[in-house]
BALOBA-1460 file (C-alpha; in Angstrom, 3 decimals):
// residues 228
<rec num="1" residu="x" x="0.000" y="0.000" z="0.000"/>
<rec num="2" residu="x" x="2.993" y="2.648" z="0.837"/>
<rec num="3" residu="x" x="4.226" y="2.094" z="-2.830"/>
<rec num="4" residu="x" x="0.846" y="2.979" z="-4.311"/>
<rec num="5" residu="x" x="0.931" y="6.049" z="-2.040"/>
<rec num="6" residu="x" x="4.908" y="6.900" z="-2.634"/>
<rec num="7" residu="x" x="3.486" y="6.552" z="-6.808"/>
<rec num="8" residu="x" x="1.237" y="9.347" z="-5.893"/>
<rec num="9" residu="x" x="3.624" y="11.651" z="-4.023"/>
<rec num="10" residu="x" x="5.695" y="11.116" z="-7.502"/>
<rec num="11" residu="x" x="3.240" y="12.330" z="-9.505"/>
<rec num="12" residu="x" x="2.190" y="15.261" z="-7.679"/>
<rec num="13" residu="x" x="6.210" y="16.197" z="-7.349"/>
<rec num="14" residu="x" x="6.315" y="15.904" z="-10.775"/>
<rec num="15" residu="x" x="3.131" y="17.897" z="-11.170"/>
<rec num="16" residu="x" x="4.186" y="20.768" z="-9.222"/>
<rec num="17" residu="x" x="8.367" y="20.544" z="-10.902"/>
<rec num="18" residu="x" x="6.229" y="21.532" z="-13.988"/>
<rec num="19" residu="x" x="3.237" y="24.017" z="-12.872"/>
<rec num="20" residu="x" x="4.649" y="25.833" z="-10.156"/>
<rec num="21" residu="x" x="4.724" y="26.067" z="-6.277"/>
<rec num="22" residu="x" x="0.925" y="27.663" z="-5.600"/>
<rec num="23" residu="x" x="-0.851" y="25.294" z="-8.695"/>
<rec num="24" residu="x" x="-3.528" y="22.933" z="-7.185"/>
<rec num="25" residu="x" x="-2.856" y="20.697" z="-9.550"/>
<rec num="26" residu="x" x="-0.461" y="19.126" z="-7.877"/>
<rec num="27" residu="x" x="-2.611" y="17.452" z="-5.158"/>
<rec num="28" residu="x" x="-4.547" y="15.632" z="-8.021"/>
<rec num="29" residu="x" x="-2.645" y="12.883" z="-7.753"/>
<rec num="30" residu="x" x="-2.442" y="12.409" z="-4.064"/>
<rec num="31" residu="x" x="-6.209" y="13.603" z="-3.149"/>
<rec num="32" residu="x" x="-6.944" y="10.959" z="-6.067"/>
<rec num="33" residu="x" x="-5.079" y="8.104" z="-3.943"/>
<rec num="34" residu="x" x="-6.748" y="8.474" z="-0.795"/>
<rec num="35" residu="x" x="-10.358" y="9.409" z="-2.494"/>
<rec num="36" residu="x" x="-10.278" y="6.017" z="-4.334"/>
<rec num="37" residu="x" x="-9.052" y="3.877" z="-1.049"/>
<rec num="38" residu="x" x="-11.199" y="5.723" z="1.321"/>
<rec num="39" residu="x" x="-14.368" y="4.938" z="-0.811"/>
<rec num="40" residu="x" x="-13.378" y="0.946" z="-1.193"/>
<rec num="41" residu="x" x="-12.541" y="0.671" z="2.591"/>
<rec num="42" residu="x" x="-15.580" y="2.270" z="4.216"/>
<rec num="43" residu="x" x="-17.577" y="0.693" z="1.214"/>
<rec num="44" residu="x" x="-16.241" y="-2.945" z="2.669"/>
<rec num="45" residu="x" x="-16.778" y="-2.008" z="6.162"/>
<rec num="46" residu="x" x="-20.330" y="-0.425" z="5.898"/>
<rec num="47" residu="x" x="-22.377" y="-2.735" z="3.467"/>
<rec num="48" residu="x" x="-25.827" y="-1.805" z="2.559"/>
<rec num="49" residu="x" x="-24.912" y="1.805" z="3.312"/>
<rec num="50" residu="x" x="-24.749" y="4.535" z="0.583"/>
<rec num="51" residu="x" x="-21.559" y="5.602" z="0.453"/>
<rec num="52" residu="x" x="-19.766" y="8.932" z="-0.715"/>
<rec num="53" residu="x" x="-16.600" y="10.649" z="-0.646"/>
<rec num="54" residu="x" x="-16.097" y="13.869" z="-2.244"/>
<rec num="55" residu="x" x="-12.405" y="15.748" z="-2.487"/>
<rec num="56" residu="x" x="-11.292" y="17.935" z="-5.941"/>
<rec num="57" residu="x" x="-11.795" y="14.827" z="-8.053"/>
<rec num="58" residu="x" x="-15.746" y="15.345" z="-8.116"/>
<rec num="59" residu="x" x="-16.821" y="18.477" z="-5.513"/>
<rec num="60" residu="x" x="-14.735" y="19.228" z="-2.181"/>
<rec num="61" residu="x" x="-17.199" y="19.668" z="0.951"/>
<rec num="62" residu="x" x="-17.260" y="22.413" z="3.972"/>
<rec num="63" residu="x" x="-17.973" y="20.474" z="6.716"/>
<rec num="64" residu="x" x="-20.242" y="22.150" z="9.805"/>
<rec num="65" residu="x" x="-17.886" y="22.131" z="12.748"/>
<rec num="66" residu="x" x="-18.436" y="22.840" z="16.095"/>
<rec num="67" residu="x" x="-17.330" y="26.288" z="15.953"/>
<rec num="68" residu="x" x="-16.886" y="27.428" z="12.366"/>
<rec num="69" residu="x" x="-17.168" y="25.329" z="9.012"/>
<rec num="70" residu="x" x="-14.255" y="24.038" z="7.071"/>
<rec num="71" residu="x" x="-13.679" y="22.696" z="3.516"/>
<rec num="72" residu="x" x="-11.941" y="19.466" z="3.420"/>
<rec num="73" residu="x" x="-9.810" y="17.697" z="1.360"/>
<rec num="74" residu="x" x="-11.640" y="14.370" z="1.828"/>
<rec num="75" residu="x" x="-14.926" y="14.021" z="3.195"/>
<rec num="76" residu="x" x="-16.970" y="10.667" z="3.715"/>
<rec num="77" residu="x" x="-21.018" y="11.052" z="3.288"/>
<rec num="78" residu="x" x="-22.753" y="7.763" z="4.819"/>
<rec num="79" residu="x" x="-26.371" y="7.973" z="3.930"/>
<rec num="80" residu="x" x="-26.237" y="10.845" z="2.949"/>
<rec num="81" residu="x" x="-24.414" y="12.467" z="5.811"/>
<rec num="82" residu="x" x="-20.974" y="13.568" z="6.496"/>
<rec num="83" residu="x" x="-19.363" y="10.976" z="8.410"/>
<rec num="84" residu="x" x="-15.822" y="11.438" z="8.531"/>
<rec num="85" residu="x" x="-13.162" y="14.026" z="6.614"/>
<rec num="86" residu="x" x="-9.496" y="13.818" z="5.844"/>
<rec num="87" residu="x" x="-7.222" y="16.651" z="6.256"/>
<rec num="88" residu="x" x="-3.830" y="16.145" z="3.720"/>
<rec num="89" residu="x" x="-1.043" y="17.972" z="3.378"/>
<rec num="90" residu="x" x="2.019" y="17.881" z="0.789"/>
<rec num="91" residu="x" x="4.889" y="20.138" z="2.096"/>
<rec num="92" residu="x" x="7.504" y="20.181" z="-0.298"/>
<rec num="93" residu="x" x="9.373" y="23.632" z="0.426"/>
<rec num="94" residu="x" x="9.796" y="26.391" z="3.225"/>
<rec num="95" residu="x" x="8.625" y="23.677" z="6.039"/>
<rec num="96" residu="x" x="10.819" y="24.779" z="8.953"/>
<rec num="97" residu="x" x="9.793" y="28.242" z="9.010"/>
<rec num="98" residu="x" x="5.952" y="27.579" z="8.719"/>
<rec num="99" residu="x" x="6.043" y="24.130" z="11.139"/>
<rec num="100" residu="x" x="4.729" y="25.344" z="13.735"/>
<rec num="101" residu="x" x="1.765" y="26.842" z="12.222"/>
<rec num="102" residu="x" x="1.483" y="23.727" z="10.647"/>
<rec num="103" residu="x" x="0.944" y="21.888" z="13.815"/>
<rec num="104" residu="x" x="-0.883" y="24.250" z="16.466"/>
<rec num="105" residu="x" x="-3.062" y="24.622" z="12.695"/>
<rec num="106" residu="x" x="-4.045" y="20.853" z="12.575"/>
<rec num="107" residu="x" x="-4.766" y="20.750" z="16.581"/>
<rec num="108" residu="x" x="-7.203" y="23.732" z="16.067"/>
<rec num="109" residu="x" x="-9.252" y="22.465" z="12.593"/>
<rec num="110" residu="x" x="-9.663" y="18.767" z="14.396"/>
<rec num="111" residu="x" x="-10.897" y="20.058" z="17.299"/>
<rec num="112" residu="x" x="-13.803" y="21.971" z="15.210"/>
<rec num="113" residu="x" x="-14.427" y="19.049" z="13.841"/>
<rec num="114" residu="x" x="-14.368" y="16.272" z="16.051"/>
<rec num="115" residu="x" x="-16.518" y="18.095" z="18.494"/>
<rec num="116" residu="x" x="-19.082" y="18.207" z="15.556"/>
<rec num="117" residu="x" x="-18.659" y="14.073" z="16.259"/>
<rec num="118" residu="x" x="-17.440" y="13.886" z="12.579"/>
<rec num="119" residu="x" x="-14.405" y="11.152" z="12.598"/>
<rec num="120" residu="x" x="-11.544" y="13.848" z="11.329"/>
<rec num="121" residu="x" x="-8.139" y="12.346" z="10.296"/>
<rec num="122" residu="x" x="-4.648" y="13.985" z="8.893"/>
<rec num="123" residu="x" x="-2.113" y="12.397" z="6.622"/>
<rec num="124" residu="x" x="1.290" y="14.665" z="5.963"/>
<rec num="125" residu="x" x="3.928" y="14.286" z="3.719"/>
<rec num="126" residu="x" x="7.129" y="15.850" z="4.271"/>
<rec num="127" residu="x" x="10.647" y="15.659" z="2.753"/>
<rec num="128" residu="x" x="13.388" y="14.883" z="5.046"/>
<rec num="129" residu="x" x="15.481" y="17.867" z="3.575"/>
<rec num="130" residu="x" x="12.977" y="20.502" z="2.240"/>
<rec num="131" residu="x" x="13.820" y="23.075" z="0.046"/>
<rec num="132" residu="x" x="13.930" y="26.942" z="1.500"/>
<rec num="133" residu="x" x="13.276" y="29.069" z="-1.711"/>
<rec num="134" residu="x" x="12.869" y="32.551" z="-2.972"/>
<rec num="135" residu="x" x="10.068" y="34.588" z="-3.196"/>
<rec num="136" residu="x" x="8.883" y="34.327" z="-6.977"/>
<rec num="137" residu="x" x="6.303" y="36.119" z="-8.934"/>
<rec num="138" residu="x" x="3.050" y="34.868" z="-9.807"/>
<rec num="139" residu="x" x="2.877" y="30.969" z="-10.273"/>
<rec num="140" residu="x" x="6.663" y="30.503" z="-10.793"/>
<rec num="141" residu="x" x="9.227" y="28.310" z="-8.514"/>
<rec num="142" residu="x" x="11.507" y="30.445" z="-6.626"/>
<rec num="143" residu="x" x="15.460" y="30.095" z="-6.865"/>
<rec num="144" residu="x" x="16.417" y="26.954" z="-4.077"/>
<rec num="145" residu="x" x="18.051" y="29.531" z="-1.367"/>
<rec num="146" residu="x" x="19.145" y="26.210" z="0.775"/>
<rec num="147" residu="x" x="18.527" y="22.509" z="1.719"/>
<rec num="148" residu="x" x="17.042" y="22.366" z="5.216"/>
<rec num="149" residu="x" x="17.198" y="19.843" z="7.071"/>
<rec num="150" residu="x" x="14.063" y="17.944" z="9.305"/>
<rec num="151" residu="x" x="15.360" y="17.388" z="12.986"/>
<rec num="152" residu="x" x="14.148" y="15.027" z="15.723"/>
<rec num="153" residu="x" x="12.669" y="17.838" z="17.685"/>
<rec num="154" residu="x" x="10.473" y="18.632" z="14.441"/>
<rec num="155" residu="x" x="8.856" y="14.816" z="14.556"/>
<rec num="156" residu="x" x="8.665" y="14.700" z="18.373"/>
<rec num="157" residu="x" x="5.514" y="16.864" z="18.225"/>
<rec num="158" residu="x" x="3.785" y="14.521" z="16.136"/>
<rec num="159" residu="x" x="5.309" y="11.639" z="17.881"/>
<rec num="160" residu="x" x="3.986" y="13.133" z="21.721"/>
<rec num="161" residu="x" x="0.919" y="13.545" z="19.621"/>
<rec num="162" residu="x" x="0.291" y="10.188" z="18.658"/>
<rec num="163" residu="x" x="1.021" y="8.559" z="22.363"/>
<rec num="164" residu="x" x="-1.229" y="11.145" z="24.220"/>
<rec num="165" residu="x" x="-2.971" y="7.942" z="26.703"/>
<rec num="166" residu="x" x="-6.501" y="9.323" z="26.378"/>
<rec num="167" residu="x" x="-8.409" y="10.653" z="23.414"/>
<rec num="168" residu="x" x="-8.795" y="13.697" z="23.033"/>
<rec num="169" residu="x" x="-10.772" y="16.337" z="20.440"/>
<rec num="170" residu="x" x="-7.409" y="17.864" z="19.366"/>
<rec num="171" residu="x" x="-6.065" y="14.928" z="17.979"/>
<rec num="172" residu="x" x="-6.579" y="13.765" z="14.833"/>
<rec num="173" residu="x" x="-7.709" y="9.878" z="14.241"/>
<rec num="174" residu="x" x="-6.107" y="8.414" z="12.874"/>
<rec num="175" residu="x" x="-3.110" y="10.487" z="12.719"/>
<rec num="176" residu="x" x="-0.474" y="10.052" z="9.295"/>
<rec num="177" residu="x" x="2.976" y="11.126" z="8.991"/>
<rec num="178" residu="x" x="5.524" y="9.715" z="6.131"/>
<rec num="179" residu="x" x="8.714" y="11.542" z="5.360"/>
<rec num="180" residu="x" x="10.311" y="11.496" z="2.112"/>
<rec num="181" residu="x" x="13.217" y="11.768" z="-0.212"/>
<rec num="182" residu="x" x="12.431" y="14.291" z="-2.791"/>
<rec num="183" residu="x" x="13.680" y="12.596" z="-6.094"/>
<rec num="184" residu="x" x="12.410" y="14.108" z="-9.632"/>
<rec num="185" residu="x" x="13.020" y="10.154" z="-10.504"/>
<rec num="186" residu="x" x="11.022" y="8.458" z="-8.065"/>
<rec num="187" residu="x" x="10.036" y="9.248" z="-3.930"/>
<rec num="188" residu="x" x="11.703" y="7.039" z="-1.333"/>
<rec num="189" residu="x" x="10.740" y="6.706" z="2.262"/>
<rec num="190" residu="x" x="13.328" y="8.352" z="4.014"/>
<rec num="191" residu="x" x="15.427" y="6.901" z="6.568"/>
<rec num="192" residu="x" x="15.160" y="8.439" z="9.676"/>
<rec num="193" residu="x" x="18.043" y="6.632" z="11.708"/>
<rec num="194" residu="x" x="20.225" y="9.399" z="11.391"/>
<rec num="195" residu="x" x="17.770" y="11.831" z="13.321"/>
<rec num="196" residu="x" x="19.239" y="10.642" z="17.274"/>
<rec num="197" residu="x" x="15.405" y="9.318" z="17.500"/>
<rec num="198" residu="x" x="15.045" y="6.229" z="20.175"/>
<rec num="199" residu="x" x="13.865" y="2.927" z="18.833"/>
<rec num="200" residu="x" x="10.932" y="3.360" z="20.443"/>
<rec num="201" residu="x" x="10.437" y="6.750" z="18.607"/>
<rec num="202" residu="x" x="11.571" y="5.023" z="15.697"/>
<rec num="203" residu="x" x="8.678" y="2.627" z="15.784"/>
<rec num="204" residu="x" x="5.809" y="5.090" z="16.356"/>
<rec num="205" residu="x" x="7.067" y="6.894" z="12.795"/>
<rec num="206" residu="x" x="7.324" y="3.781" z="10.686"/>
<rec num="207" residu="x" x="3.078" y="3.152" z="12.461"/>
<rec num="208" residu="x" x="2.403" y="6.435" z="11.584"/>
<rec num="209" residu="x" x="3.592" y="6.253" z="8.027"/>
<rec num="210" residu="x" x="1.931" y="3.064" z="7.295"/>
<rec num="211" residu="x" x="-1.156" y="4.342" z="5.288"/>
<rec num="212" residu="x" x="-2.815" y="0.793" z="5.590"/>
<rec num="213" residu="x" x="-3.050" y="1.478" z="9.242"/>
<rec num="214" residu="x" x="-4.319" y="4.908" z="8.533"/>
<rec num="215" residu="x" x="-7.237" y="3.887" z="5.867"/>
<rec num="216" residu="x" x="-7.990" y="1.305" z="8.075"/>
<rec num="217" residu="x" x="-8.584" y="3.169" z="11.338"/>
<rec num="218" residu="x" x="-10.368" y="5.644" z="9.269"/>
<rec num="219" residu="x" x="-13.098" y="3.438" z="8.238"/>
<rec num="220" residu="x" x="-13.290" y="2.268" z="11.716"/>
<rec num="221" residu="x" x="-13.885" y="6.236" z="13.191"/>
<rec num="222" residu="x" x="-16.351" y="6.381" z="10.126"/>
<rec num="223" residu="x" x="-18.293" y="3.843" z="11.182"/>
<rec num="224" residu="x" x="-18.598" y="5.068" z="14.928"/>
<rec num="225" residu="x" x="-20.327" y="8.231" z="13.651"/>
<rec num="226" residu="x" x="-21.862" y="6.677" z="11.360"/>
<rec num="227" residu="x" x="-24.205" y="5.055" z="13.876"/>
<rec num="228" residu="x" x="-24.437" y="7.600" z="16.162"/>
């Protein structure tokens, strides 16, 4: 399943190598991925149900939250009502400097949405050395300024996330992370033993990369609103 998911992070690098840092179109190919799994998985796991799951392909959804609505990347419609939502993100440039808005970001939007009780997930894809570049004009790619480089204090927040004992509204479920290697000839998951993280660490990133875990404890949250 990660190599079906690394072939869409290729195609969406290659997408936005070609159109330019702000075009949309390069989240067609990974919004495509995860629409097509999300509607087979919940589809297998709620028969009988009417199932569907909008994103850019067909129409992208704002979803009522608690406290103000949101449009979604991926949104799951059981019956004709929103069941679940996927938040997904593609950083390929300029991470470091915008992480943290990133992350207190994501904590705010699943709280909204969660306390709606729709299930609300997040999958992020990050390079392990993203590119810091130039302001351009318009569409175009700015001039690569420098090679950053992802540290362990940059995962830990998602790791602390992730092991968090109870359940709270703030945290996405399930909860995705992969890092790459940014290759115009093909993505690689990127090794990560170089980062001083403990084995244990170690472990919780290779679960949270593993999008089989993630569509499958997707369809599960789905299905627990789905009958409320």
């Amino acid at each position: 399943m990660n190599d079906l998911l690394l072939n869409a992070i290729g195609e969406s690098y290659r997408i936005y190598l070609s159109h330019g840092a702000r075009s949309s179109a390069k989240l067609a190919a990974l919004h495509g991925f995860f629409h097509d799994e999300v509607e087979k998985i919940v589809a297998r796991d709620l028969p009988g149900r009417k199932i569907q799951v909008h994103s850019d392909r067909n129409r992208e959804l704002t979803v009522d939250g608690s406290m103000y609505p949101k449009r979604v990347d991926v949104a799951v419609e059981v019956d004709g009502e929103v069941a679940g939502a996927i938040s997904l993100k593609f950083v390929v440039t300029n991470y470091k400097q915008n992480a943290n808005n990133y992350f207190e970001h994501l904590l705010g939007e699943t709280a909204n949405i969660r306390s709606a009780d729709i299930a609300y997930a997040s999958f992020s894809v990050i390079p392990l050395q993203p590119e810091y570049l130039s302001k351009a004009a318009g569409n175009a790619r700015g001039a690569v300024v420098r090679k950053e480089q992802l540290t362990r204090e940059n995962l830990m927040k998602y790791v602390n996330l992730s092991r968090i004992s109870t359940d709270p509204p703030f945290r996405p479920s399930p909860l995705g992370l992969l890092i790459v290697d940014l290759d115009k000839r093909g993505i690689t998951q990127a090794n990560l033993s170089s980062l001083g993280l403990s084995a244990d660490e170690l472990k919780t990133m290779r679960v949270l990369a593993d999008v089989g875990r993630f569509f499958s404890e997707f369809s599960s949250e789905v299905s627990k609103a789905a009958s409320r």
